[in-house]
C-alpha positions as CSV (number, residue, x, y, z in Angstrom):
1,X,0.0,0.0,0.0
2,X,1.1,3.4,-0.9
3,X,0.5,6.5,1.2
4,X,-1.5,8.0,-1.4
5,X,-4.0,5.3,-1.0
6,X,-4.5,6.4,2.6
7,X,-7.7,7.8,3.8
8,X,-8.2,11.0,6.2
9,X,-8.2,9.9,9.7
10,X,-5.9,6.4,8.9
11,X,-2.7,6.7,10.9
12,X,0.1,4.5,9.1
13,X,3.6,3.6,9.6
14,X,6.3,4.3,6.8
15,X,7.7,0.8,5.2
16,X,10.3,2.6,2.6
17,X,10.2,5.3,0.1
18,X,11.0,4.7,-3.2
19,X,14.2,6.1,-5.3
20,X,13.3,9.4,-6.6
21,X,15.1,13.0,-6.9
22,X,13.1,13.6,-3.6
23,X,14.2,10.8,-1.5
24,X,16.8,12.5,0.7
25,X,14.3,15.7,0.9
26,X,11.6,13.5,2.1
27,X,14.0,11.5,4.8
28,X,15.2,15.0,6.1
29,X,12.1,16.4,6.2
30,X,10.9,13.1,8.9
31,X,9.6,10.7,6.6
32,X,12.1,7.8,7.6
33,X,11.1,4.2,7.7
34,X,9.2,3.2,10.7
35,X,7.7,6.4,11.3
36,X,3.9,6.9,11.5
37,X,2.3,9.1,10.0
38,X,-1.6,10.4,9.8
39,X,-3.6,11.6,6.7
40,X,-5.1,14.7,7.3
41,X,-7.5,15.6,4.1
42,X,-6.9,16.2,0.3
43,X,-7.5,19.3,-1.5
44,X,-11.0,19.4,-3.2
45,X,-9.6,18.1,-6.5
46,X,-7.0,15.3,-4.6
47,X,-3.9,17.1,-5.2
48,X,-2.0,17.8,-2.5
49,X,-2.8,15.9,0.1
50,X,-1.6,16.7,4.1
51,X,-0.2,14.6,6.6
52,X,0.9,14.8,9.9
53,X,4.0,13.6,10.6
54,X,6.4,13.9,13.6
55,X,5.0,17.0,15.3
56,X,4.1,19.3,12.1
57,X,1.9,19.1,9.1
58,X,3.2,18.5,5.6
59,X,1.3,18.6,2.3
60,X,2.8,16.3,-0.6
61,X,1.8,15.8,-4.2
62,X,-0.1,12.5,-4.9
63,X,2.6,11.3,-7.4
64,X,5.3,11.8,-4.1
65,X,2.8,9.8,-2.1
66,X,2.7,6.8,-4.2
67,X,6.2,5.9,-3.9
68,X,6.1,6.1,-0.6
69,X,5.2,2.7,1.0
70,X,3.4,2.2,4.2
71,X,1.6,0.0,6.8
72,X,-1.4,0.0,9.0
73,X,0.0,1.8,12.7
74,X,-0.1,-1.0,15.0
């Protein structure tokens, strides 16, 4: 499951993030394997979507999402 797939409310726990340019932005920024994370809400047309993570809010693009993998929060 991908974190784009995730609905508001659904806390998750990160699995791994895929390779992309973003990668080492998205690690630095808290989004490190093991961590959970909550979805928020997307924007009326689906595109960006924000999640909590950590102790701040972050909005990411769906594509970003998607190559992020993720669990159910135990």
């Amino acid at each position: 499951m991908t974190l784009s797939e995730g609905t508001p409310g659904t806390t998750l726990r990160i699995r791994s993030i895929g390779d992309s340019e973003l990668k080492s932005r998205l690690m630095t920024m808290g989004l490190i394997p093991g961590t959970p994370v909550t979805v928020l809400r997307s924007a009326p047309l689906g595109d960006p979507m924000a999640i909590r993570v950590r102790s701040y809010n972050l909005a990411l693009r769906r594509d970003d999402a998607g190559r992020i993998e993720v669990e159910p929060a135990a």
